[in-house]
Backbone as CSV, one residue per row, in Angstrom:
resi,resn,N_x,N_y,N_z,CA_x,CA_y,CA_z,C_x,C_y,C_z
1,UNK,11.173,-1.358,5.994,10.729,-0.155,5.307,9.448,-0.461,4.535
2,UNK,8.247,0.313,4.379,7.750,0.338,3.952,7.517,1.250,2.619
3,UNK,7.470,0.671,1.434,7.157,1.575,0.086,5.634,0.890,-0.513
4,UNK,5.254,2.281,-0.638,4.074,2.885,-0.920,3.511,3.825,-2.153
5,UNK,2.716,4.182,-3.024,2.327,4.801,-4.242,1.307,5.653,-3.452
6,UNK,0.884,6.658,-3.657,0.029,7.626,-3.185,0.164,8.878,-4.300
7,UNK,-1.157,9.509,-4.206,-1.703,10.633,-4.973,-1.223,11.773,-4.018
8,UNK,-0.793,12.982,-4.443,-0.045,14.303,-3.879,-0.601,15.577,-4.932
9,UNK,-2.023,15.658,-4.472,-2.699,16.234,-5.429,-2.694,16.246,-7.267
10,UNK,-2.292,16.100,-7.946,-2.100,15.722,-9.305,-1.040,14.325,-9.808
11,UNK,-0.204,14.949,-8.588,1.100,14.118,-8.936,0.976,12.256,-8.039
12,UNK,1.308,11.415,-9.094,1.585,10.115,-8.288,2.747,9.693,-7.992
13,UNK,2.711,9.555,-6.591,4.471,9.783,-5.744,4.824,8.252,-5.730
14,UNK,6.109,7.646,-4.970,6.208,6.908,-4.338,6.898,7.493,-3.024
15,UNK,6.601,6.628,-2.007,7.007,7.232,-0.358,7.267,6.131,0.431
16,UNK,7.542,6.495,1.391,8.030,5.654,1.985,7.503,6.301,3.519
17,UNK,6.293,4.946,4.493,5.812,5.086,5.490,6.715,4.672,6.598
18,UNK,6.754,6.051,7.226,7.645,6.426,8.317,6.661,6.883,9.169
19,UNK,6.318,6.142,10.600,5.406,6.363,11.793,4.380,6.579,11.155
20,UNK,3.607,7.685,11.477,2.545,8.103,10.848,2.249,8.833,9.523
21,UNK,3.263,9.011,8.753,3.464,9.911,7.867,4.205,9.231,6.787
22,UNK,3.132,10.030,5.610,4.165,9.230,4.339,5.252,10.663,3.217
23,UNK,6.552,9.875,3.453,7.425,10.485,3.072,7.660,10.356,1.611
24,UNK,7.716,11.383,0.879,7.633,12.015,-0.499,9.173,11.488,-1.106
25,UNK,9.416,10.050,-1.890,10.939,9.860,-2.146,11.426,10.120,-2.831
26,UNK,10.954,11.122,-4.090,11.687,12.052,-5.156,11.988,13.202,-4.328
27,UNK,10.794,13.746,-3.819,11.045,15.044,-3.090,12.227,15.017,-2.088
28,UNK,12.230,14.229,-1.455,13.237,14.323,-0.755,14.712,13.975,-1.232
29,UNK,14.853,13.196,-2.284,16.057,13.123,-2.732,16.243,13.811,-3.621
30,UNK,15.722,14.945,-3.354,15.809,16.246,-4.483,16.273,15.423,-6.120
31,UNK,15.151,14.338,-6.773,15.024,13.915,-7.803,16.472,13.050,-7.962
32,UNK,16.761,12.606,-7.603,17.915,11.532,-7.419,17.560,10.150,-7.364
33,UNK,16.251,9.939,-6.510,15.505,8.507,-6.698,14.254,8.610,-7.454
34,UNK,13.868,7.387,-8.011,12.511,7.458,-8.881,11.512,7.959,-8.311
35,UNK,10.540,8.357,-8.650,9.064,8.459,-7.637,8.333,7.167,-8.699
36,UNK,8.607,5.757,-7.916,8.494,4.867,-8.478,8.926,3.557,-8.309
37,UNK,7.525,2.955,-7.377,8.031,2.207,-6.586,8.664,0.678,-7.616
38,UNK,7.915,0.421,-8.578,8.614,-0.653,-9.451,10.205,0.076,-9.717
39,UNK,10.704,0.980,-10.002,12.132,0.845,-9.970,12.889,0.856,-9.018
40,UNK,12.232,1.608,-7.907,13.000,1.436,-6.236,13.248,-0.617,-6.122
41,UNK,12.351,-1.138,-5.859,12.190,-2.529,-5.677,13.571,-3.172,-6.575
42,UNK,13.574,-2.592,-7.226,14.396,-3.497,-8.731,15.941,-2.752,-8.920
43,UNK,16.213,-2.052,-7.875,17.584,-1.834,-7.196,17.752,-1.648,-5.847
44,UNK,18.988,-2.611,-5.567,19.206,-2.518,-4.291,19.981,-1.110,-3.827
45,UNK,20.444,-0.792,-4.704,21.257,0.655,-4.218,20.432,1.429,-4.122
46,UNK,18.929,1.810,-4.898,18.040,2.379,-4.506,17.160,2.161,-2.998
47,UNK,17.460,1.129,-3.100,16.766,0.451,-1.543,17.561,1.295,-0.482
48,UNK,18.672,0.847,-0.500,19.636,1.056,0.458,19.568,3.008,0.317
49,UNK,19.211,3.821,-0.524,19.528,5.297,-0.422,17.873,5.656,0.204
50,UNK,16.990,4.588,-0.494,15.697,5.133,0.615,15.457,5.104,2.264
51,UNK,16.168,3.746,2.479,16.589,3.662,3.476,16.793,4.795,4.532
52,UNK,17.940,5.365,3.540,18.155,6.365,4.164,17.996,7.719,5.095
53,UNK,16.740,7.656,3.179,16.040,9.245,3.526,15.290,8.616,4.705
54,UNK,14.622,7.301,4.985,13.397,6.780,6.150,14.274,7.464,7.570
55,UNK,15.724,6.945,7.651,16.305,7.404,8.955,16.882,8.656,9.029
56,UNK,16.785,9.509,8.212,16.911,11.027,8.098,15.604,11.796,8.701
57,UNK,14.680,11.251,8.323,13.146,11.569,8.315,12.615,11.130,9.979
58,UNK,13.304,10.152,9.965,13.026,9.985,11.825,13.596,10.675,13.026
59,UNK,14.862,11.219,12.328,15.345,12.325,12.938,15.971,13.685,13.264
60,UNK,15.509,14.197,11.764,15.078,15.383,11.739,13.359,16.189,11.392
61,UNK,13.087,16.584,12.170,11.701,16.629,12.607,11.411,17.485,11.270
62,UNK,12.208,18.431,10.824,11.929,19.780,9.877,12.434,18.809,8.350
63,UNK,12.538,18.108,8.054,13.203,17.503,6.647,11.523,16.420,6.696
64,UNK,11.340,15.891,7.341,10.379,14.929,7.754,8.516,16.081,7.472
65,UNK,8.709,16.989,7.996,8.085,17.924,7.691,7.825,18.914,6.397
66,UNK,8.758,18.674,5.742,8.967,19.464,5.060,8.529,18.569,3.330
67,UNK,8.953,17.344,3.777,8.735,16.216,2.497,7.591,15.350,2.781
68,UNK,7.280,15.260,3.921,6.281,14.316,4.477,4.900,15.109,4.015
69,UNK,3.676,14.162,4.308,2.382,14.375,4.883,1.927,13.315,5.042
70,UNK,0.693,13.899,6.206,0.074,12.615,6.993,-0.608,11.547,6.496
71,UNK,-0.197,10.403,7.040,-0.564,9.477,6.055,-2.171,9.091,5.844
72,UNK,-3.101,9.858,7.116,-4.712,9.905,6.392,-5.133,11.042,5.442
73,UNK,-3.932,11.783,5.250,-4.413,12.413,3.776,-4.076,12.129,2.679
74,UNK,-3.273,11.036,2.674,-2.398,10.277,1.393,-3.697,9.621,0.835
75,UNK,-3.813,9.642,-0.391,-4.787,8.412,-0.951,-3.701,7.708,-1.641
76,UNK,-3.766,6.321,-0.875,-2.637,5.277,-1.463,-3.292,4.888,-2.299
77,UNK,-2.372,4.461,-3.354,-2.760,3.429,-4.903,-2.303,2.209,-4.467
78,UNK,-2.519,1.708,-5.819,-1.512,0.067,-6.082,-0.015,0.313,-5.720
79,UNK,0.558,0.254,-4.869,2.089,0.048,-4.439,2.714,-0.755,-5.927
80,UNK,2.510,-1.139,-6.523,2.870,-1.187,-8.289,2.099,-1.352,-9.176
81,UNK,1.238,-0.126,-9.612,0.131,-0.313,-10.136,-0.194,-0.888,-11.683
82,UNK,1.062,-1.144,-12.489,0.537,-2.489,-13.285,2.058,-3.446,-12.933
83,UNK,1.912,-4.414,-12.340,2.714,-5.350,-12.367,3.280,-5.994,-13.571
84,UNK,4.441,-6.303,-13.426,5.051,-7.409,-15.211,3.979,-8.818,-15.083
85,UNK,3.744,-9.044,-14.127,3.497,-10.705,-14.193,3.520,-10.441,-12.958
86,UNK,2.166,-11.714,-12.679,1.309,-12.091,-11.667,1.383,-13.558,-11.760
87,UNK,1.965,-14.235,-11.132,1.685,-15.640,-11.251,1.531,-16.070,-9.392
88,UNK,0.534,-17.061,-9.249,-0.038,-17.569,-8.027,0.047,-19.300,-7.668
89,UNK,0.302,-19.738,-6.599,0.120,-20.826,-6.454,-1.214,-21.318,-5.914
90,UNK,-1.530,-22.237,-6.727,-2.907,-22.710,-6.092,-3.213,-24.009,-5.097
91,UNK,-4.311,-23.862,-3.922,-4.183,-25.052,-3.290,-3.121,-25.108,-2.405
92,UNK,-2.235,-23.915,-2.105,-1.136,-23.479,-1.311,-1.253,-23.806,0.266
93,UNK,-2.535,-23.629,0.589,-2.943,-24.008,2.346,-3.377,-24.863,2.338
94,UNK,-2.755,-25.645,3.230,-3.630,-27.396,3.559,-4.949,-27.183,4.375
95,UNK,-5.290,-25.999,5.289,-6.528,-25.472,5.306,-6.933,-25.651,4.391
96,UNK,-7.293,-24.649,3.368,-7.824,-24.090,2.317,-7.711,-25.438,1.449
97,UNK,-7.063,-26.233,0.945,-6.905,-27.409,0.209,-8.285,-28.342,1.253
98,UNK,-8.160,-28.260,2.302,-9.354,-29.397,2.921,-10.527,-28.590,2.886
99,UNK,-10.654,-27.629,2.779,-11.347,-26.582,2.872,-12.742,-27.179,1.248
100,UNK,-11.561,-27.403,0.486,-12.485,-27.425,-0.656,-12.275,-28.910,-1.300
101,UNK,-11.870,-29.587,-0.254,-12.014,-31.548,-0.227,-11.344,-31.419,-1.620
102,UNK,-9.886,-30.956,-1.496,-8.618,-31.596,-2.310,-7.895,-31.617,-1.791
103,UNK,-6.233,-32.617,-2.217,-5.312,-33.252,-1.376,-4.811,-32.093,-2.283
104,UNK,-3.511,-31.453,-1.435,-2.438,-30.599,-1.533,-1.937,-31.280,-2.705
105,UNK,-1.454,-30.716,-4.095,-0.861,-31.577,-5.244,0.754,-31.537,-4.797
106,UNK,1.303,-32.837,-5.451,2.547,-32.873,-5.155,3.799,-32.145,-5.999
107,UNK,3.322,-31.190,-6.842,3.645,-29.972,-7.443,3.188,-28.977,-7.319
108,UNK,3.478,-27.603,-7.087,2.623,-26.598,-7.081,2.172,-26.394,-8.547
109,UNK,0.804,-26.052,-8.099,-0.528,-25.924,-9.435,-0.126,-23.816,-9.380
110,UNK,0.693,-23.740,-11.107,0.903,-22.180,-11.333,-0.225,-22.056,-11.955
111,UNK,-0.947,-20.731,-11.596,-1.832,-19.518,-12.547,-1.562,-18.641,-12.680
112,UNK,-2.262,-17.691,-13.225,-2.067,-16.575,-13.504,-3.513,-15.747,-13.293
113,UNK,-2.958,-14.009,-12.937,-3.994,-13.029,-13.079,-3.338,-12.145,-13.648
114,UNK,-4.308,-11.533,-14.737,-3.844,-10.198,-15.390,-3.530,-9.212,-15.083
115,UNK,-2.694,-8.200,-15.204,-2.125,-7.038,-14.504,-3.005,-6.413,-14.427
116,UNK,-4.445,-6.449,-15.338,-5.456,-5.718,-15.852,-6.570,-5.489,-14.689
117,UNK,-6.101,-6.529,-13.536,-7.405,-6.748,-12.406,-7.186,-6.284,-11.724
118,UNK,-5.811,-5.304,-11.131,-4.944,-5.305,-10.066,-6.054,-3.856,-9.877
119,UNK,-5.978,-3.686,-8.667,-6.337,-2.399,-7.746,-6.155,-1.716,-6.647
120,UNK,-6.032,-0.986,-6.035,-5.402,-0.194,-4.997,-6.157,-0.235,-3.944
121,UNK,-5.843,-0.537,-2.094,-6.364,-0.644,-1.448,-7.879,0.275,-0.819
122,UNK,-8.639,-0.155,-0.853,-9.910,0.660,0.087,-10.822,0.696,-1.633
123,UNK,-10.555,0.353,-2.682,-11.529,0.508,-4.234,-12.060,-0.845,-4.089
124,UNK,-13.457,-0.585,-4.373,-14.240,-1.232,-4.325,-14.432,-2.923,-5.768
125,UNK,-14.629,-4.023,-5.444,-14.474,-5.093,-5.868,-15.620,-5.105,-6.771
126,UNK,-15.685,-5.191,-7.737,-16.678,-4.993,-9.222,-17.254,-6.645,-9.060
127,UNK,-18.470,-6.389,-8.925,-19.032,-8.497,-9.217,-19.760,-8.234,-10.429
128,UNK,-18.935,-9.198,-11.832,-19.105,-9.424,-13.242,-20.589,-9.625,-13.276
129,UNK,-21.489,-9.054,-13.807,-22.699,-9.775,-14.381,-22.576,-11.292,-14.875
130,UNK,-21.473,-12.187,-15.424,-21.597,-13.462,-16.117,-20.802,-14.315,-14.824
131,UNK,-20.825,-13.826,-13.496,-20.739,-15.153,-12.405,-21.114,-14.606,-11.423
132,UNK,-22.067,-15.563,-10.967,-22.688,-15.820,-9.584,-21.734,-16.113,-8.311
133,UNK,-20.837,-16.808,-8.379,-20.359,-17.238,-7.777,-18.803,-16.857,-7.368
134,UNK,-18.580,-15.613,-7.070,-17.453,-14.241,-6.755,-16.808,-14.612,-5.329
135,UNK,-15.844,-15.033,-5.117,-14.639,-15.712,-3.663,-13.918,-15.022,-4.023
136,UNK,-13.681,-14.988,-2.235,-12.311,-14.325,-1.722,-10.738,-15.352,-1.442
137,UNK,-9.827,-14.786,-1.413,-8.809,-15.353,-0.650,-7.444,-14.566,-0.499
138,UNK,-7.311,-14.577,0.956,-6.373,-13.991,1.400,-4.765,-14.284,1.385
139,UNK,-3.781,-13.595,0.509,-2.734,-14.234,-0.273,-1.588,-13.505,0.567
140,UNK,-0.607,-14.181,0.469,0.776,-12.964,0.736,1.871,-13.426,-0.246
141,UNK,1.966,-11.824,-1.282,2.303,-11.166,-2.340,4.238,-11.433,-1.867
142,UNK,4.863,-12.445,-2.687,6.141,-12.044,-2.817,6.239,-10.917,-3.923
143,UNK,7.126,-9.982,-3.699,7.493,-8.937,-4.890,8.885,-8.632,-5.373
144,UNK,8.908,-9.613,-6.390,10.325,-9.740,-7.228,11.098,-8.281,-7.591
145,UNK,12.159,-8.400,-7.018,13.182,-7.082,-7.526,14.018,-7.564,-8.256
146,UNK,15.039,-8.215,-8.069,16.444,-9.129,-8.699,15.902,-9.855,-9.543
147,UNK,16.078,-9.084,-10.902,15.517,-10.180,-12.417,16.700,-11.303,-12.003
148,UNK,15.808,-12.553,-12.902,16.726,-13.519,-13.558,16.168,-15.149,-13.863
149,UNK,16.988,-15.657,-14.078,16.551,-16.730,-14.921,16.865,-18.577,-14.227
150,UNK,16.405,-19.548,-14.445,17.072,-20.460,-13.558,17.788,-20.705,-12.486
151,UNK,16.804,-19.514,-11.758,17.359,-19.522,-10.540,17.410,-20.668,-9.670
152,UNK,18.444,-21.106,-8.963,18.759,-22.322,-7.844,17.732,-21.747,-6.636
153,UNK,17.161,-23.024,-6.119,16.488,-22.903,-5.029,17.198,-22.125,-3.855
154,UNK,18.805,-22.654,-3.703,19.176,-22.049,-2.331,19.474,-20.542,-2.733
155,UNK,19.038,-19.898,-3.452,19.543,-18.500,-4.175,18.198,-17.997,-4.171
156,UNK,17.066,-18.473,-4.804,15.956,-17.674,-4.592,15.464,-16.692,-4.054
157,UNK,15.368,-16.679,-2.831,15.041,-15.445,-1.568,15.605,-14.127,-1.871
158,UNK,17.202,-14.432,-2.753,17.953,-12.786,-3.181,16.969,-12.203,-4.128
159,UNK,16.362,-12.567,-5.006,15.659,-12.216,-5.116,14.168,-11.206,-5.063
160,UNK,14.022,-11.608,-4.576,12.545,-10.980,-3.193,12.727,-9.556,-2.651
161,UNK,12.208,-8.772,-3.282,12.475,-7.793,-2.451,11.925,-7.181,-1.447
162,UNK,9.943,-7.319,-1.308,9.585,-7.502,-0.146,8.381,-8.217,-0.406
163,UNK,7.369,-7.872,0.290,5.669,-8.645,0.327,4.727,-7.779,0.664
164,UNK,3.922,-8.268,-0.180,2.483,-7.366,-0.075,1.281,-8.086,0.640
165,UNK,0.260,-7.786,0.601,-0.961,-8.301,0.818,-1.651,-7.890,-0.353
166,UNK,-2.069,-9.640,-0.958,-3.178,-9.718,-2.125,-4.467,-9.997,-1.972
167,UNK,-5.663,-10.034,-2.402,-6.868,-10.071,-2.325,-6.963,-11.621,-3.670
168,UNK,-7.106,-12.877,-3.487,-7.044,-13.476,-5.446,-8.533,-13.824,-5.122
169,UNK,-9.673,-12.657,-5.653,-10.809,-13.129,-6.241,-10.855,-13.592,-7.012
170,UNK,-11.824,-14.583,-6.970,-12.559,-15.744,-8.140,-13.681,-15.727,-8.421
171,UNK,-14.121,-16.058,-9.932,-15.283,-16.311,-10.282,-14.904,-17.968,-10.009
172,UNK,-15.892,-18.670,-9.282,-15.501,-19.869,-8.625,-16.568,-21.285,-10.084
173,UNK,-17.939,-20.250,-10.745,-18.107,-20.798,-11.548,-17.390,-20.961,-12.791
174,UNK,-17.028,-20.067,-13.029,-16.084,-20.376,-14.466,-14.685,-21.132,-14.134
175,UNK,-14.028,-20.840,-12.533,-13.007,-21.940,-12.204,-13.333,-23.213,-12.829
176,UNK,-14.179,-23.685,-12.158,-14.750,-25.421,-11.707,-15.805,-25.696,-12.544
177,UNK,-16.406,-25.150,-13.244,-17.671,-25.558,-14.120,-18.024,-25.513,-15.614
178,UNK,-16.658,-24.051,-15.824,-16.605,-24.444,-17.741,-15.661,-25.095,-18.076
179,UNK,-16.056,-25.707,-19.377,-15.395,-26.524,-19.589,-13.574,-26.012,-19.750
180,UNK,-12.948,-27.562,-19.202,-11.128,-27.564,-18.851,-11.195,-26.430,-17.567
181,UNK,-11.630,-25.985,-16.772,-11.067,-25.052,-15.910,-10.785,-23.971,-16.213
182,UNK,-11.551,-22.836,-16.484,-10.800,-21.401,-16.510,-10.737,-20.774,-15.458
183,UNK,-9.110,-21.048,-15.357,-8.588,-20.304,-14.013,-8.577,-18.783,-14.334
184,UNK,-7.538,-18.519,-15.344,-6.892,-17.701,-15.695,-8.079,-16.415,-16.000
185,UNK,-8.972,-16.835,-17.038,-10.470,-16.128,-16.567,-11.049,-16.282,-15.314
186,UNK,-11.315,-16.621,-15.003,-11.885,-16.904,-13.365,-11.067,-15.894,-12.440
187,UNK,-10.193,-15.522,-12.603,-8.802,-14.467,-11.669,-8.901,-13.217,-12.321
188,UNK,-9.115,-12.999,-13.380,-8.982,-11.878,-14.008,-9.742,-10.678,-14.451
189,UNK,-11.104,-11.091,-13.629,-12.160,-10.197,-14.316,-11.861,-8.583,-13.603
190,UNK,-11.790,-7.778,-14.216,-11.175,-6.148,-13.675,-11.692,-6.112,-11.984
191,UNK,-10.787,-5.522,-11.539,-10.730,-5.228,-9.899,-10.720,-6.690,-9.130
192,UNK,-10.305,-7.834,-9.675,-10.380,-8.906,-8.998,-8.839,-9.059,-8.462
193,UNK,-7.950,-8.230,-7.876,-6.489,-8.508,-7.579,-6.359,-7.110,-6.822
194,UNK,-7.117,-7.328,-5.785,-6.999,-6.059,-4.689,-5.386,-5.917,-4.002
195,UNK,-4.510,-5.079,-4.053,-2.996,-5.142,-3.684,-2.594,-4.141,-2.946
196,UNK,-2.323,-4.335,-1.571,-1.275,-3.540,-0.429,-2.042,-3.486,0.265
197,UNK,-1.843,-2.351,0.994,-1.777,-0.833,0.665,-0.042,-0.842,0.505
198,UNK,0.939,-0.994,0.987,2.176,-1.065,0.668,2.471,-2.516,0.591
199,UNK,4.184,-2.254,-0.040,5.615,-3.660,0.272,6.295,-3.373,1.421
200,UNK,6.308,-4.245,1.759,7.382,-4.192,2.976,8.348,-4.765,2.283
201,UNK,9.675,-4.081,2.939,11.011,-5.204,2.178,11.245,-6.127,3.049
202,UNK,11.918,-6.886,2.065,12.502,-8.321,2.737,13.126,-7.973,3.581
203,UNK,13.974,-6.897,4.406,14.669,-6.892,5.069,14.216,-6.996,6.495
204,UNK,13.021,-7.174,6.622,12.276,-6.559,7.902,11.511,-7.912,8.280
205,UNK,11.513,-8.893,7.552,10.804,-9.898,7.406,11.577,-11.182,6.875
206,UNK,12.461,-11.390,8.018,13.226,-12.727,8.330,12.590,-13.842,8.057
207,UNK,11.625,-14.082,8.283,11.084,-15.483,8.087,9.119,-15.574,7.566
208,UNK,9.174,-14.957,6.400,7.992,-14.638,5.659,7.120,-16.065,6.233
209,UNK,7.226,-17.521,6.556,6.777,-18.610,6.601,5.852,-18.082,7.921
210,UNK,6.049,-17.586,9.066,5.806,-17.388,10.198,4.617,-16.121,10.297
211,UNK,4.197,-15.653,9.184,3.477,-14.482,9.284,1.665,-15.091,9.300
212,UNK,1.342,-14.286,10.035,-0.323,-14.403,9.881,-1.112,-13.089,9.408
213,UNK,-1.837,-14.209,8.147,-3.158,-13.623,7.415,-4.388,-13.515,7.792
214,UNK,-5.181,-12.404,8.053,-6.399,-12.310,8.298,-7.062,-11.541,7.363
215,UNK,-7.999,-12.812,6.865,-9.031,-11.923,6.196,-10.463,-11.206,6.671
216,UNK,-10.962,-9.961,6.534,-12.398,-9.754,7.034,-13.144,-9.170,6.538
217,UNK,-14.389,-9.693,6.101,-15.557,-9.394,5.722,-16.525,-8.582,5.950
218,UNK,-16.829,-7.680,5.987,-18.118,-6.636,6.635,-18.070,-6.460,7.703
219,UNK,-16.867,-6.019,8.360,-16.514,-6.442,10.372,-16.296,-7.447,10.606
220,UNK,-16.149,-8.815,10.078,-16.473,-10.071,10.259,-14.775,-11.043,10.184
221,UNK,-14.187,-11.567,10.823,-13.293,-12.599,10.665,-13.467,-14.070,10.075
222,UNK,-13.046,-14.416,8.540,-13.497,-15.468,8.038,-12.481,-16.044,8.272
223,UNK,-10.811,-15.692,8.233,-10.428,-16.771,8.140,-9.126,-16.372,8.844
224,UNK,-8.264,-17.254,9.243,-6.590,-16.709,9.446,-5.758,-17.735,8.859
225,UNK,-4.844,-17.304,8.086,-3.742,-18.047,7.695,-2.162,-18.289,8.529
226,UNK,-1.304,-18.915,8.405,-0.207,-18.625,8.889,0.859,-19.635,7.914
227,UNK,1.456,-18.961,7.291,2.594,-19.330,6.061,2.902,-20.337,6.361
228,UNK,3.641,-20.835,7.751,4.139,-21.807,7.117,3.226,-23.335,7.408
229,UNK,1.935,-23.026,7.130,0.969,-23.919,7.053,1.007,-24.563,5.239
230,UNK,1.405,-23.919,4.870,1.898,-24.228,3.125,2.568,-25.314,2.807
231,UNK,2.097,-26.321,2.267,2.220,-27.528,1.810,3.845,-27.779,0.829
């Protein structure tokens, strides 16, 4: 399933993309589910009733019609347009780690980006007047539903409720050149955390390790990833 945030003339929905068309998930659950994709994500019983309306909507043509519209008239947003917390692993691709002549660390290296950078697919990427030096990299977004705390490794994944596609721009001078490393600035300057256009749930996506990333530039193919190239 795919969940999605989109504009419905004044109103900001959440929906859920079914074939070509994005389905309206308050509207259709005649206000029973959120129009809201951070609380859909963060219950599974909500999951499981959107679900629903998705296979209601596939086969009844007039309910599908009636809650739907087409999804090139949707202007999608941020699929969660301020996140709780953003945290990233860095140095994650042994590509990308040789890429920039460092050895994969034998811990993952955590950062952070501010909820403050995040932006909605097809909006344009702001380059700061105070760095020259503005990178791309093509990420794939786990998106936490199931709070909690010390979680055990073999338990983790319950967790997860689906994945996005992230954009983690960098100011690459203030990374690597002021003084101690500012990552955390370096990630955060506004519109630097381009996100979706939707989540897919975990349910659809058995083995997240196996997926391939492509990033592209002005028509252009810079790079492809594939998960379980991850160190």
């Amino acid at each position: 399933m795919k969940l999605a945030t989109f504009q419905k003339g004044e109103a900001v929905c959440a929906g859920i993309v079914v074939e070509d068309r994005i389905l309206d998930i308050q509207a259709a659950s005649e206000g029973k589910l959120a129009g809201d994709v951070k609380a859909l994500v963060g219950s599974a019983d909500a999951l499981a009733s959107a679900r629903k309306l998705a296979e209601r909507a596939r086969q009844d043509a007039d309910f599908m019609e009636r809650f739907s519209l087409p999804l090139p008239e949707a202007r999608l947003l941020v699929p969660i347009p301020r996140p709780g917390k953003i945290l990233c692993l860095g140095l994650n691709y042994r590509d990308h780690a040789a890429e920039s002549g460092a050895q994969p660390p034998s811990e993952p290296v955590i950062f952070s980006k501010a909820p403050t950078s995040v932006i909605g697919p097809g909006q344009p990427i702001l380059l700061p007047a105070a760095s020259s030096k503005v990178d791309y990299e093509v990420e794939l977004a786990f998106v936490i539903g199931k709070p909690g705390k010390n979680i055990r490794a073999e338990t983790a994944m319950e967790h997860v409720a689906g994945y996005t596609v992230i954009n983690d721009v960098s100011a690459r001078d203030y990374q690597r050149e002021k003084p101690g490393g500012q990552w955390h600035l370096a990630k955060s300057f506004d519109t630097f955390c381009p996100l979706g256009p939707w989540i897919v749930t975990a349910d659809e996506v058995p083995d997240p390790h196996g997926l391939r990333l492509r990033c592209i530039i002005n028509g252009n193919i810079r790079y492809i990833m594939v998960s379980e190239n991850q160190s």
